[in-house]
C-alpha positions in Angstrom: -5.0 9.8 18.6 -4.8 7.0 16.3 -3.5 3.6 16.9 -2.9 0.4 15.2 -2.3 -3.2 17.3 -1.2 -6.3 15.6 -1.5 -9.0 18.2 0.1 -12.2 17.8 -2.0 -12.6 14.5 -2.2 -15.9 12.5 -3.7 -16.4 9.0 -4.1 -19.5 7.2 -5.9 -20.6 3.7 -7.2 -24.4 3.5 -6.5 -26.5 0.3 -9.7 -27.7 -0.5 -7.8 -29.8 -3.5 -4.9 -30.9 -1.7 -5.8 -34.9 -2.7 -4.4 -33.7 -5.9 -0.3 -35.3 -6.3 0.5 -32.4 -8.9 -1.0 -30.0 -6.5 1.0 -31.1 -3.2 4.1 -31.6 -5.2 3.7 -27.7 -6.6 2.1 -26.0 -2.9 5.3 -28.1 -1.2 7.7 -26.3 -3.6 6.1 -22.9 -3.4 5.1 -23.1 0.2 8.7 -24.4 1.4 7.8 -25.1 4.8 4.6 -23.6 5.7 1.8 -26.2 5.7 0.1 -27.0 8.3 -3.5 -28.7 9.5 -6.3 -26.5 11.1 -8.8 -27.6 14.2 -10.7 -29.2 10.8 -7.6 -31.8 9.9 -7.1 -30.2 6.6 -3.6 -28.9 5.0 -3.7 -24.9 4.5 -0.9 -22.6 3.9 0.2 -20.7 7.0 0.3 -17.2 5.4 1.2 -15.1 8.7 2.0 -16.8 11.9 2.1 -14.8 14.9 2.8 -11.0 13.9 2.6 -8.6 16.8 3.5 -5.0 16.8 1.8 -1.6 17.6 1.7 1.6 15.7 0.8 4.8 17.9 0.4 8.7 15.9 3.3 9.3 14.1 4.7 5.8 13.2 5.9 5.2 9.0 6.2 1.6 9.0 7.2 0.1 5.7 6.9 -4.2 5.4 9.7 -5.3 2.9 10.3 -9.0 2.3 10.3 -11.2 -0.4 7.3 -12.0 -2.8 5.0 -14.4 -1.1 6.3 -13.4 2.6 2.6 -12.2 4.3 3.4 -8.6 3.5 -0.3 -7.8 1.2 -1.8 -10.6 3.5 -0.9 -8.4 6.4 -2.5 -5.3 4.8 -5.3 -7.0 3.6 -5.9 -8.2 7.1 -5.4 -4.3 8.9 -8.0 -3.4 6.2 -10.6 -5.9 7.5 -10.3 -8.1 4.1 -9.1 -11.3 5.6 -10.1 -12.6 9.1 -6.8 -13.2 11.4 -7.5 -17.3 12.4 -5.7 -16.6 15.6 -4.9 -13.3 17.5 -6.4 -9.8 17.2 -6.1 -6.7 15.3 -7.1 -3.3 17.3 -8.1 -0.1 15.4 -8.8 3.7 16.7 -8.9 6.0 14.1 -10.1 6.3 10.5 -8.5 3.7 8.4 -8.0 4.0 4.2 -6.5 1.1 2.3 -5.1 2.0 -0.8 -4.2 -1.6 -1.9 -5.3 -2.4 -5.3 -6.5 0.4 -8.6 -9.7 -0.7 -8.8 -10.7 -0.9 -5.8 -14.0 0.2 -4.7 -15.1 0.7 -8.0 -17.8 -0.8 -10.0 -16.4 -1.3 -13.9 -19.9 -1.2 -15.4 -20.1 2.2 -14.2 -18.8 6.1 -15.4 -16.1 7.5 -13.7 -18.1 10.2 -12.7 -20.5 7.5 -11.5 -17.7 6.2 -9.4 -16.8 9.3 -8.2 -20.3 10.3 -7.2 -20.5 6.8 -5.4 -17.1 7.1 -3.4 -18.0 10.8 -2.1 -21.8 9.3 -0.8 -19.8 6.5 0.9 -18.0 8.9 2.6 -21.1 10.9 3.5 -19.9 13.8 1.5 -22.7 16.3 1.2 -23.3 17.5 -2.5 -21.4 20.3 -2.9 -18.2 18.2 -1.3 -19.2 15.6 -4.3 -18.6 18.0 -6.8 -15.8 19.2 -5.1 -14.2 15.6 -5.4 -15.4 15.2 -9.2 -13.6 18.4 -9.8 -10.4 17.3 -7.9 -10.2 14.0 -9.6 -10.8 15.0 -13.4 -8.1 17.2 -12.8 -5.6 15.4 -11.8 -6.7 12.3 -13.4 -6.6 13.9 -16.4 -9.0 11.4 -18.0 -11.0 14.3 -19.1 -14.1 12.8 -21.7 -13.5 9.5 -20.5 -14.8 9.6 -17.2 -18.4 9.5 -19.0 -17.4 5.9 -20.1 -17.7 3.1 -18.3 -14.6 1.8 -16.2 -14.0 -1.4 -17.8 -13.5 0.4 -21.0 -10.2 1.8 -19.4 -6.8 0.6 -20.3 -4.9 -0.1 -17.0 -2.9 2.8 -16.9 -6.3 5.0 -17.1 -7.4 2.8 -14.4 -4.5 3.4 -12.3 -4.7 7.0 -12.8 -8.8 6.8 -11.7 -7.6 4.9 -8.6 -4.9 7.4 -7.4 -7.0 10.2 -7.7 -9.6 9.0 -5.9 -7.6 6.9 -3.4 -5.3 10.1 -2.7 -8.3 12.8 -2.2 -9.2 11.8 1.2 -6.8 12.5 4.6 -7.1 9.3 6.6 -5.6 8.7 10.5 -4.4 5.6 9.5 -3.3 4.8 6.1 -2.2 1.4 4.0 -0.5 1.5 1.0 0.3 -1.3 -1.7 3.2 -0.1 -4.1 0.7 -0.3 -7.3 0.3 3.7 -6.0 4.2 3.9 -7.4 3.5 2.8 -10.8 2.4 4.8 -14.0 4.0 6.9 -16.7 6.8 9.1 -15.5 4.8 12.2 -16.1 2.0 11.1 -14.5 4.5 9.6 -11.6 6.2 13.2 -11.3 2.8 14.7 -10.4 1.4 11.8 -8.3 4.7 11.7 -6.1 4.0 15.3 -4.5 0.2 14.6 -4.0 0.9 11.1 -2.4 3.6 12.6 -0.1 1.1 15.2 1.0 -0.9 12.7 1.7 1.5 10.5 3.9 2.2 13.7 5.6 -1.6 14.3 6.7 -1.8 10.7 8.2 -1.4 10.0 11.2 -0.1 6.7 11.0 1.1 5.1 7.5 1.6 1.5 6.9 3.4 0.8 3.2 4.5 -2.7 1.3 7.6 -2.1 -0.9 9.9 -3.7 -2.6 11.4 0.1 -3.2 14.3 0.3 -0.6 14.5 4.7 -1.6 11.0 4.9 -0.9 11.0 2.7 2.6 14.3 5.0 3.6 12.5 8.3 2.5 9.3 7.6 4.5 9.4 5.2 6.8 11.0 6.0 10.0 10.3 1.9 11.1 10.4 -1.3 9.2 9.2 -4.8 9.8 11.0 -7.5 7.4 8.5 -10.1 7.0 9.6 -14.3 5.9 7.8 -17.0 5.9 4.5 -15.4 7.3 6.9 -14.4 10.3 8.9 -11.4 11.4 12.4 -11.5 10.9 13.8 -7.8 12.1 12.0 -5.0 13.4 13.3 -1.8 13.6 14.9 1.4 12.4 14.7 2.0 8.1 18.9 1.8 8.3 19.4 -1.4 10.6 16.8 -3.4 8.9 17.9 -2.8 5.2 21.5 -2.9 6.2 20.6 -6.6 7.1 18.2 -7.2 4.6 19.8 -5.8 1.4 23.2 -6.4 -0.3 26.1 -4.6 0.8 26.3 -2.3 -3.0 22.2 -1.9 -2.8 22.6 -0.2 0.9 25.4 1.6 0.0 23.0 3.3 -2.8 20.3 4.3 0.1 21.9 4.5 2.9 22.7 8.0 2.4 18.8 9.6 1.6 17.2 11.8 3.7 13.8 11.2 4.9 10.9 13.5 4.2 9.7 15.6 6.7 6.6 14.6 8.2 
């Protein structure tokens, strides 16, 4: 039975330039309020401050908010990434964080090579390896190209690698970026039923969004995150209702949510 506690969590960055006028002026601006001083007297930026929720088997929780609100902090700190500076973070279950293309993978490498590396990570014995390899040049698609290194790859090649790879595992626990959204449409009309398949086989899913359809399809709980805080927790319908414009809800307030 998986589970997922966010306990009164706290992240900050120190500015190790902050003597710098220009610098204050601009952090000030972009910060708006959210400066502080750490048990070492020097100014950081208060990225999260004091998040708390659970997530037990069967939880879709979806973080909206505006860009620079904590929401990829927050998921960078469930995936072990960043270190909370105050409260705690509780796991049980097997976690996968699907939070950036590349990740993972070494662009001085093959794809295959990248492949083969990902399924020994995973402890995959070597006929599950070729399994994966299989799997992946499929529905990558990258055919010939996955003999070439990755950082010949033009993004979208990159983001088709990452997909593949990131969506052929079944985690308990699950966090998602919305880079897994993007791509060509026909790539995106075969990638939408694999990822949903793969919502559906976690346990619990954790996504960032700015895609109100998406968070109302498959998230049956949202946390609106400003200002490294939360501001509404709460049912998909409630939240957005207070979150979005009165003409955006209207538009998806009426989709059904997928069946998990």
């Amino acid at each position: 039975m998986a589970r997922l506690t966010i306990s009164d969590v706290s992240i900050t960055f120190p500015l190790y330039h902050a003597e710098s006028r220009s610098l204050k002026k601009t952090v000030f601006a972009a910060a708006s309020g959210r400066l502080g001083q750490d048990s070492r007297h020097r100014l950081v930026v208060e990225a999260l401050r004091g998040v708390s929720f659970s997530l037990k088997s069967g939880d879709r929780l979806g973080l909206i908010g505006p860009n620079g609100a904590g929401k990829t902090t927050l998921l960078r700190a469930m995936a072990g990434i960043y270190e909370p500076t105050g409260g705690r973070i509780a796991i049980e279950g097997a976690l996968t964080a699907l939070l950036d293309p590349g990740q993972g993978m070494n662009p001085d490498l093959t794809g295959n090579e990248n492949i083969r590396l990902r399924g020994l990570f995973g402890g995959a014995s070597a006929a599950e390896i070729r399994r994966l390899q299989e799997d992946v040049a499929e529905f990558s698609g990258l055919g010939q190209f996955l003999d070439l290194p990755v950082r010949t790859y033009s993004s979208g090649m990159v983001v088709r690698l990452g997909f593949a790879l990131a969506t052929a595992v079944r985690p308990q626990i699950l966090l998602m970026d919305e880079w897994l959204l993007a791509g060509d449409a026909n790539f995106l009309g075969r990638a939408r039923e694999r990822l949903e398949t793969v919502v559906r086989g976690a346990e619990i899913l954790v996504l960032s969004s700015h895609n109100a359809e998406i968070m109302m399809q498959w998230c049956n709980r949202l946390v609106w995150l400003e200002g490294g805080m939360v501001k509404a927790d709460g049912p998909p319908d409630e939240v957005l209702e207070a979150y979005l414009p009165p003409d955006q809800f209207a538009q998806v307030s009426a989709i059904t949510p997928i069946e998990v």
